[in-house]
C-alpha positions in Angstrom: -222.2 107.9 57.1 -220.2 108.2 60.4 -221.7 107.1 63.8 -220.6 109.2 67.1 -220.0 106.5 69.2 -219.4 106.6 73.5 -217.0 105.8 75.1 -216.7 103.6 78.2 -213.8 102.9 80.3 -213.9 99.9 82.8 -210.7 99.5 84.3 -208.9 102.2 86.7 -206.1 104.3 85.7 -203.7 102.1 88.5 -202.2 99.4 87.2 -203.9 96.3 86.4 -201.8 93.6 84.6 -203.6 91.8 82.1 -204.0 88.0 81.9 -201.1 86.2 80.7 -201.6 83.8 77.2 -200.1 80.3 76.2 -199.7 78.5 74.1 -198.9 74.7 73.0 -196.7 74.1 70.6 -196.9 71.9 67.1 -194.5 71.3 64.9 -195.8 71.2 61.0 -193.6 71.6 57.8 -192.4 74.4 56.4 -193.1 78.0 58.0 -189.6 79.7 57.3 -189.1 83.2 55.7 -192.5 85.3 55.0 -195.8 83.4 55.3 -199.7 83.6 55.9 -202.2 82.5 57.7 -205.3 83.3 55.9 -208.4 81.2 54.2 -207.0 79.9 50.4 -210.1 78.0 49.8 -213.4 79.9 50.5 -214.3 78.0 53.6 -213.2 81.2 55.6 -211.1 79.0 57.9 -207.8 80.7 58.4 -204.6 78.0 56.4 -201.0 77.7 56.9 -199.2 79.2 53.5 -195.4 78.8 53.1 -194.6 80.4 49.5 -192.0 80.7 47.2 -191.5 81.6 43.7 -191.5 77.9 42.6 -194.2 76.4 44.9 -197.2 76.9 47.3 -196.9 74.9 50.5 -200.5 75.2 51.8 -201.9 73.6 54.6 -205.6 73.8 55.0 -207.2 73.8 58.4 -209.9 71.2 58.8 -211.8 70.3 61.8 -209.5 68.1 62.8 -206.1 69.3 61.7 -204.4 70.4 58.7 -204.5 69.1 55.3 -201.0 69.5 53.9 -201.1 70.3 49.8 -198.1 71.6 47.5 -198.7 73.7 44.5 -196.3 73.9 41.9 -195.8 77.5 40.6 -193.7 79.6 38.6 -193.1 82.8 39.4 -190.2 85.9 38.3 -190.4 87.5 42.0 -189.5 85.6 45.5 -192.0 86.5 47.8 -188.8 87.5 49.6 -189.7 90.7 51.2 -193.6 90.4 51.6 -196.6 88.4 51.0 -199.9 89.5 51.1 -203.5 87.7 50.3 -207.3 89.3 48.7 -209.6 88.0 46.1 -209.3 90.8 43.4 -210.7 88.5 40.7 -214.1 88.5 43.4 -214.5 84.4 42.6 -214.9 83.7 46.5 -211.2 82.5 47.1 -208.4 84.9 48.0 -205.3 85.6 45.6 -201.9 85.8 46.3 -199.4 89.0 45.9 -195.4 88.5 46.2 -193.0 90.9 46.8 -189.6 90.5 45.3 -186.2 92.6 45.6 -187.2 93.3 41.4 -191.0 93.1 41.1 -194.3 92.4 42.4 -196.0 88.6 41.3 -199.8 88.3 41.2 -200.6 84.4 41.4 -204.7 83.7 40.8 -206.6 81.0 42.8 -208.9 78.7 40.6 -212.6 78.2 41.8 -211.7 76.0 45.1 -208.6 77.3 46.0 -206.8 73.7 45.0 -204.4 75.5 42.4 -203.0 78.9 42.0 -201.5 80.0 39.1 -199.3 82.8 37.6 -201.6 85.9 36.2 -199.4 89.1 36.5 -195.6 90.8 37.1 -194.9 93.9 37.2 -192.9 95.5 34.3 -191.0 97.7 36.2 -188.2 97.2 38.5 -189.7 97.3 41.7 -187.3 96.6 45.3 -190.5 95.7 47.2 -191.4 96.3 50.9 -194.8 95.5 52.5 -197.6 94.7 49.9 -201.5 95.6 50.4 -204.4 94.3 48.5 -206.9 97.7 49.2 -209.5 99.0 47.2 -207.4 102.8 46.4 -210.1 104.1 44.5 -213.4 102.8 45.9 -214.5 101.0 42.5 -215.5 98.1 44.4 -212.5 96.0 42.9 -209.0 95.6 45.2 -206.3 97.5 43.8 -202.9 96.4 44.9 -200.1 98.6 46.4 -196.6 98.3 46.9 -193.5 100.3 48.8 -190.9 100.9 46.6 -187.3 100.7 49.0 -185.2 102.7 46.5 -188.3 104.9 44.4 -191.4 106.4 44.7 -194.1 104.3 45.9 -196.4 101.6 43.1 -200.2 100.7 42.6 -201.9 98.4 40.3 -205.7 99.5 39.7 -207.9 97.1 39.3 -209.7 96.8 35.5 -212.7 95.3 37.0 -212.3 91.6 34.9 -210.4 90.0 37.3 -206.7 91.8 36.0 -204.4 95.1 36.9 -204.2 97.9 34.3 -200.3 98.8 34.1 -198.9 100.1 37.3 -198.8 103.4 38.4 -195.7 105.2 39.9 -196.3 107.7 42.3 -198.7 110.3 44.2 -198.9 107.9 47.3 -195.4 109.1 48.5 -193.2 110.6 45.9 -189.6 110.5 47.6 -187.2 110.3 45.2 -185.1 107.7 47.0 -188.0 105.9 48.1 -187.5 104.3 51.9 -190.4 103.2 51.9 -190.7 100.1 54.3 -194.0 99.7 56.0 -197.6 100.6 54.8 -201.2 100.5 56.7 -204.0 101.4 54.8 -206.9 102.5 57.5 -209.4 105.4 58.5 -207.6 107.7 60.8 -209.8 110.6 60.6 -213.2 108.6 61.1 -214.7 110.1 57.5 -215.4 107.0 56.6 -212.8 106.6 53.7 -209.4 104.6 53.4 -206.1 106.6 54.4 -202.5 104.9 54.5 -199.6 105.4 56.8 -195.9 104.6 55.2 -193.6 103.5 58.0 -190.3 105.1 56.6 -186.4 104.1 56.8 -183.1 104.7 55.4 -180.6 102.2 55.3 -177.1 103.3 57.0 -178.5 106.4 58.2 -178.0 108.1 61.1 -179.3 111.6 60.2 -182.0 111.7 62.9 -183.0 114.4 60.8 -182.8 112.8 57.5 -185.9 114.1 55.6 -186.6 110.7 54.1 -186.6 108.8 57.1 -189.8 111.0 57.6 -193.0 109.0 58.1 -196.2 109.9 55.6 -199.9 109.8 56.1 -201.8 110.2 53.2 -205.5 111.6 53.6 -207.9 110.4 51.6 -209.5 113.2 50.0 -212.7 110.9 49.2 -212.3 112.0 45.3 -209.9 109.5 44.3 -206.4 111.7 45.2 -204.4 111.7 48.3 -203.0 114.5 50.4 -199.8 114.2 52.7 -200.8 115.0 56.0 -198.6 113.8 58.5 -197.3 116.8 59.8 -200.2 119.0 61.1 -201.0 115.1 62.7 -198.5 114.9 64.3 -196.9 111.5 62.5 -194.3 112.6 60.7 -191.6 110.8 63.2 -188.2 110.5 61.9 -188.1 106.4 64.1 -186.2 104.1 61.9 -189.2 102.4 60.8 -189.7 99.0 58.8 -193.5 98.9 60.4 -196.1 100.2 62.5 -199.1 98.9 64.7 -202.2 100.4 63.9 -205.5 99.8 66.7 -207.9 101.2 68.8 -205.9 100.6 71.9 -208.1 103.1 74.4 -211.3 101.5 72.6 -212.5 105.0 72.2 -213.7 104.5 68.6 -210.6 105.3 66.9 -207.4 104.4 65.8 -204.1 105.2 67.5 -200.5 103.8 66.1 -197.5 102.1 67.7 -194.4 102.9 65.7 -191.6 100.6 66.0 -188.2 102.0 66.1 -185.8 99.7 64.0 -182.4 101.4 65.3 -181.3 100.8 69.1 -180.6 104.2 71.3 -181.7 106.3 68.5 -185.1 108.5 68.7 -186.8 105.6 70.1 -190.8 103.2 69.6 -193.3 105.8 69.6 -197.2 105.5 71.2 -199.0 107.8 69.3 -202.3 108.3 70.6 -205.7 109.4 68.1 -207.0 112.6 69.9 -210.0 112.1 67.4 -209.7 115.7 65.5 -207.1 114.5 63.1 -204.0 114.9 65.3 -202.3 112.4 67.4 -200.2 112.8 70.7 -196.6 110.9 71.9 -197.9 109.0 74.9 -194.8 107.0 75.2 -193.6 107.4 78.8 -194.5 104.9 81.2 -196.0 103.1 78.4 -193.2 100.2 78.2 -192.6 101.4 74.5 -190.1 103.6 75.8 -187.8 100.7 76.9 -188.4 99.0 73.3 -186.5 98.9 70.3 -185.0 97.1 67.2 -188.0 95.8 66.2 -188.7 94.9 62.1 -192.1 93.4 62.2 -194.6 94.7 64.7 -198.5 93.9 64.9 -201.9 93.8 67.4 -204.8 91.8 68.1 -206.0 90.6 71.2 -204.8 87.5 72.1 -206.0 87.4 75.8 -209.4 88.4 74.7 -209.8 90.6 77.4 -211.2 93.5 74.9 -207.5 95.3 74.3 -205.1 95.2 71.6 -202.2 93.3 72.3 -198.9 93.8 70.5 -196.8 90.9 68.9 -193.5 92.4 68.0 -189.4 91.6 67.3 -188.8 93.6 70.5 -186.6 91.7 73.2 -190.4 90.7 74.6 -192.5 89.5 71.5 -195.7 89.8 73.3 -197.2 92.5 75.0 -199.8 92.4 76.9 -202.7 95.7 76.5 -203.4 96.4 80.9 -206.4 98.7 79.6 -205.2 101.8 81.1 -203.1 102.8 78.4 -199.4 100.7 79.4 -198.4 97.1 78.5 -196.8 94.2 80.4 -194.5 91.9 79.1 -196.6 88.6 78.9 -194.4 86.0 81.4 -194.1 83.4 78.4 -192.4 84.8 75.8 -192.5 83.7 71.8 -190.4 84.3 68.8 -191.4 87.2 67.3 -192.2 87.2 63.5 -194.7 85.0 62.9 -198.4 84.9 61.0 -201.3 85.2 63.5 -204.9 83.7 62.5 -206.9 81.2 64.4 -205.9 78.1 63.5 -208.3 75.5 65.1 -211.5 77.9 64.6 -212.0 78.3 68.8 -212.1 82.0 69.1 -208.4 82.5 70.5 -205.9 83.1 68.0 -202.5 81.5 67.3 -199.5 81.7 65.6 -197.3 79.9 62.7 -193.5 80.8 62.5 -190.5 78.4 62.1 -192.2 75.0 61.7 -194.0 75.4 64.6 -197.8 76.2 65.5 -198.7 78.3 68.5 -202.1 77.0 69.5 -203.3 79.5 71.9 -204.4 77.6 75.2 -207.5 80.0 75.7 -209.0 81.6 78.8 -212.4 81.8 80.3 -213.0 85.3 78.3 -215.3 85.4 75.4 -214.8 86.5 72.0 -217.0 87.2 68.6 -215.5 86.9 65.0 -216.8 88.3 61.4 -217.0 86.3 57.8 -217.4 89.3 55.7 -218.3 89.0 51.7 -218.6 92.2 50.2 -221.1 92.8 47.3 -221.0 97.0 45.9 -217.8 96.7 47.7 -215.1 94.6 47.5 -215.5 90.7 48.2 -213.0 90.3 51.5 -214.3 93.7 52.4 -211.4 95.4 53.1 -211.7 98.9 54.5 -214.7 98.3 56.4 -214.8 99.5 59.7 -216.5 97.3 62.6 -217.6 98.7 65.8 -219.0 96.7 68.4 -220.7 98.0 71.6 -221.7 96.9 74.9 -220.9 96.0 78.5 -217.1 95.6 77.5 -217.3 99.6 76.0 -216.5 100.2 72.4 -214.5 98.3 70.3 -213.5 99.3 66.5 -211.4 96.9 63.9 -210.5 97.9 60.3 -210.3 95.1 57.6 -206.7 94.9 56.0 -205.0 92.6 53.8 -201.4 93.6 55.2 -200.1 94.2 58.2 -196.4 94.6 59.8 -193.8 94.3 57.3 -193.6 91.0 56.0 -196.2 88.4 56.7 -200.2 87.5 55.9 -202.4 87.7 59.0 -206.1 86.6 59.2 -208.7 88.9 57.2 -211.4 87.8 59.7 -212.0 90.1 61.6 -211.8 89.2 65.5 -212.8 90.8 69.0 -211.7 89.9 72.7 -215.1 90.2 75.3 -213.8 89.4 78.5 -216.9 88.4 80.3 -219.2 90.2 78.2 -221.7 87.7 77.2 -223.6 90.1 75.0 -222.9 92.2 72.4 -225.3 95.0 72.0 -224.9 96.7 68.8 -222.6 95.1 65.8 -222.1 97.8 63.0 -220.4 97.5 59.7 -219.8 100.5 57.5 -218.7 99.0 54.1 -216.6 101.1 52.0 -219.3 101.2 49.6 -221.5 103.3 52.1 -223.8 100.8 52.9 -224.2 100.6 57.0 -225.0 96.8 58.3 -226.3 97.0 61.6 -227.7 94.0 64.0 -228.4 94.1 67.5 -228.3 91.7 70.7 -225.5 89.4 68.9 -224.6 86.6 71.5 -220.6 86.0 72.5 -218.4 83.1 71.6 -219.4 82.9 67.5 -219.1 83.9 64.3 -221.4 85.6 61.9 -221.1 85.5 58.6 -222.6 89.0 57.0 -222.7 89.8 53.0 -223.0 93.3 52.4 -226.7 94.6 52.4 -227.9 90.9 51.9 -227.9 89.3 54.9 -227.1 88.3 58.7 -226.5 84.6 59.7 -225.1 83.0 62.9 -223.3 79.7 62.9 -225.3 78.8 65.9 -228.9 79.5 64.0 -227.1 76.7 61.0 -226.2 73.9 63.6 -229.8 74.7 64.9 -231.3 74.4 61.7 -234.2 77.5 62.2 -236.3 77.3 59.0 -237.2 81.1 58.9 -239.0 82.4 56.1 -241.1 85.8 55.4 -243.7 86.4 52.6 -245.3 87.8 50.7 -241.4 89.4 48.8 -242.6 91.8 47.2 -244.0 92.9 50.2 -247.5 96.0 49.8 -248.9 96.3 53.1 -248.0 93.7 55.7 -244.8 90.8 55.9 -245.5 87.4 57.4 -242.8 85.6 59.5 -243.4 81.7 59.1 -240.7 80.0 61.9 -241.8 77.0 63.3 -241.5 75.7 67.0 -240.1 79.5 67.6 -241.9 82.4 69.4 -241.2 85.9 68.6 -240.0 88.9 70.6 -243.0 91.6 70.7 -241.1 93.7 68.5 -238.8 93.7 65.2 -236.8 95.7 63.5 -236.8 97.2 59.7 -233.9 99.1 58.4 -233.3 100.3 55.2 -229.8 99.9 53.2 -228.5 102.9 54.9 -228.9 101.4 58.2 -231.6 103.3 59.5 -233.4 101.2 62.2 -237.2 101.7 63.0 -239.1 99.5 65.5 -242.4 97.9 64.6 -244.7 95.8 66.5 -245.0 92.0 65.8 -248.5 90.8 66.1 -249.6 87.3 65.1 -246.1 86.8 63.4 -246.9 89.5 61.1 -245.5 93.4 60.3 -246.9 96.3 59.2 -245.1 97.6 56.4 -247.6 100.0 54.8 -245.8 103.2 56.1 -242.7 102.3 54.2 -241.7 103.7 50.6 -240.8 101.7 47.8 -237.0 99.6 48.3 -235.4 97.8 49.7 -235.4 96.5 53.6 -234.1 94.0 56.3 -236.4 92.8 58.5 -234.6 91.8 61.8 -236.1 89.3 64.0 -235.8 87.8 67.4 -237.0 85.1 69.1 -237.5 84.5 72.8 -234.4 82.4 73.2 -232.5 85.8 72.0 -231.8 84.0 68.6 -231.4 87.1 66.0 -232.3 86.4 62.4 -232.4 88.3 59.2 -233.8 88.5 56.0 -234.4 91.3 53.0 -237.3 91.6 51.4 -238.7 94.3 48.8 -241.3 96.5 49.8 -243.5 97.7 46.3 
């Protein structure tokens, strides 16, 4: 199911500068070579990990700090090149991927995220670039991938116990000699189905025409096979690339790409912009891109949260501020580059862990909205979903993926910048399963946790403790809402699990439901105070 969404731009073409971020700095142990910042332990608060193939340095965010924890481990591969994070054996705590110059290492989390152990190698010689937990063939069950520097890409499927079947070589790019650096596993094409991007490079050359520096997009054909399509897109650029930024940039409801340019004076960082018919264009002059390169690692979120992507990079300026009119400024504080980014005291604004040192963003007067997503016919983290958010701020659209840039583990919460938007009008989550959450009227500066076709529930309507109940479940001809000390809105709201809304009347805290045929339903609620509750019920 795709939605046709609008688009709304609020800022002129001239240029407006965008607000500068900083940060205060903390120093905490380790933090050197590739790391994370992700939730290990199923509270979906986002931890410090420093790996290697002997031990787990994990240090897990609490309300007032961190909690520092070392985890012996044994592993064959360093997590040397990459390390990437996703519960593939669906227990509610996320998993942990290395990737070594040899092989890949799959280390399992226990039920609290307190131990990990070793589960998996690969069997295969395998020089490993970027690593993604993604769900390749839409089982419901993360598969993992891995680019292959010196052969044709590799992918564990997923047996659906909690274990990979024996890696696969192949089919999601074949060159012989590999080069493959940097991959990015999202929905270019808005069909509503995974595709993934290879940022390509060859070491020593300086064939600007070198075939195999050639970046790859591979369609997803929605049938469980791939098709390279990066030509008639207009991606096949022969940049130098270890990685790529992927975002909706223009916030026009789809996804454009930054691709960094590893080499110095050579083709150059290209701006490719998603003309939403399957092509993209070069936007890169007057952009700031142009100006940029030598960068290895390169990712966005919105650090200002002003509502645009931001880019945190290895370019001579780290961070790059999104102005809204399609150019960037160099923020007037600059950071290392390199780093994890997650949000690390749970405020809204996020930060960033490289070196020894936590970034703690210092925050703004914006407002911002964050997801805790728990996938049920699709896969637990929900990875591949696509989240659009409308409202006074435009559109907004984020993709869920365990792996971005070329090394490090950023957040898998899902996070949007408002600016001074207050409101956000419609919230829609289109699992890859196919199942379409929708909610309406969600209030600014929170975070909702939403499992897949289940339910909808705000950390403010927890601390507020709203008993909320609805009966009879099975439900024949009416629903009764029992919520005490509350008064309801007029009207509610019934969808059905493929997200199609229909208004009903609310009359003495009851529903009609009659009309409706046998299923499933969400009844969405809200009060006067513009609290918005949810519950599912069965209609007979």
């Amino acid at each position: 199911m795709k939605i046709i969404y609008s688009f709304l731009i609020f800022l002129s073409l001239s240029s407006v500068y965008a607000q500068d971020v900083t940060f205060t700095s903390q120093s905490v142990s380790g933090g050197n070579g590739n790391i994370g910042v992700v939730d290990l332990n199923g509270d979906y608060l986002d931890d410090l990990l420093t790996p290697s193939s002997s031990n787990l340095q994990i240090q897990y965010q609490t309300a007032t700090g961190f909690d520092l924890v070392n985890i012996p481990v044994s592993a064959a591969n360093n997590p040397n090149w990459s390390v990437c994070a996703g519960d593939y054996d669906a227990n509610g705590i996320n998993d942990i991927m290395f990737g070594g110059g040899s092989g890949v290492s799959f280390l399992k989390a226990n039920s609290d995220g307190s131990n990990f152990t070793l589960d998996n190698e690969s069997e295969m010689f395998i020089f490993s670039q970027r690593t993604n937990f993604v769900d390749i063939n839409n089982d419901g069950h993360l598969d993992a991938f891995v680019c292959h520097d010196v052969d044709p890409n590799v992918y564990f499927l997923n047996d659906g116990n909690g274990g990979f079947l024996d890696e696969i070589q192949g089919g999601l790019g074949d060159t012989a000699t590999g080069n493959n650096y940097g991959s990015l596993w999202f929905d270019y094409d808005n069909d509503g189905d995974t595709d993934l991007y290879i940022s390509k490079c060859v070491v020593g050359s300086n064939n600007t025409a070198d075939p195999n520096r050639r970046n790859q997009l591979h369609r997803n054909n929605g049938n469980g096979t791939f098709t390279e399509v990066a030509a008639e897109a207009g991606l096949d650029t022969n940049t130098q690339s270890w990685s790529s930024a992927v975002g909706d940039f223009d916030n026009d409801g789809d996804m454009d790409l930054v691709i960094a340019d590893q080499h110095v004076n050579e083709i150059g960082t290209r701006f490719m912009i998603n003309n939403g018919d399957g092509t993209f264009d070069d936007i890169t002059g007057g952009t700031l891109f142009e100006n940029l390169d030598g960068a290895i690692d390169i990712v966005t979120f919105d650090f200002n949260n002003d509502g645009f992507l931001d880019i945190y990079s290895q370019f001579n300026t780290e961070l790059l501020l999104n102005n809204g009119d399609m150019t960037f400024t160099a923020n007037s504080s600059q950071i290392q580059g390199g780093g994890a980014v997650g949000d690390l005291n749970n405020d809204g604004f996020l930060d960033i862990f490289s070196n020894g040192v936590v970034r703690i963003n210092d925050g703004n007067d914006n407002n911002w909205f964050k997801l805790n997503l728990e996938g049920v016919e699709s896969n637990i983290n929900g990875i591949g979903a696509i989240i659009t958010i409308q409202g006074d701020f435009g559109t907004q659209v984020r993709n869920v993926r365990s792996g971005e840039g070329f090394d490090d583990m950023h957040s898998l919460n899902p996070h949007f910048g408002l600016g001074a938007a207050t409101t956000i009008d419609l919230l829609t989550i289109e699992w890859p399963s196919g199942t379409l959450d929708t909610i309406e009227n969600v209030t600014s500066n929170q975070t909702l946790f939403v499992q897949e076709g289940a339910f909808v529930l705000g950390i403010e309507d927890i601390q507020n403790n709203i008993d909320f109940s609805i009966f009879p479940v099975p439900a024949e001809n009416s629903l009764n809402i029992s919520i005490p000390n509350y008064t309801l809105k007029g009207t509610a709201t019934i969808l059905d699990i493929t997200g199609k809304a229909t208004q009903v009347p609310v009359l003495n805290n009851t529903v009609d439901v009659v009309a409706l045929s046998p299923g499933v339903y969400f009844l969405q609620i809200e009060t006067v105070n513009n609290e918005t509750l949810v519950k599912k019920f069965t209609k007979k």
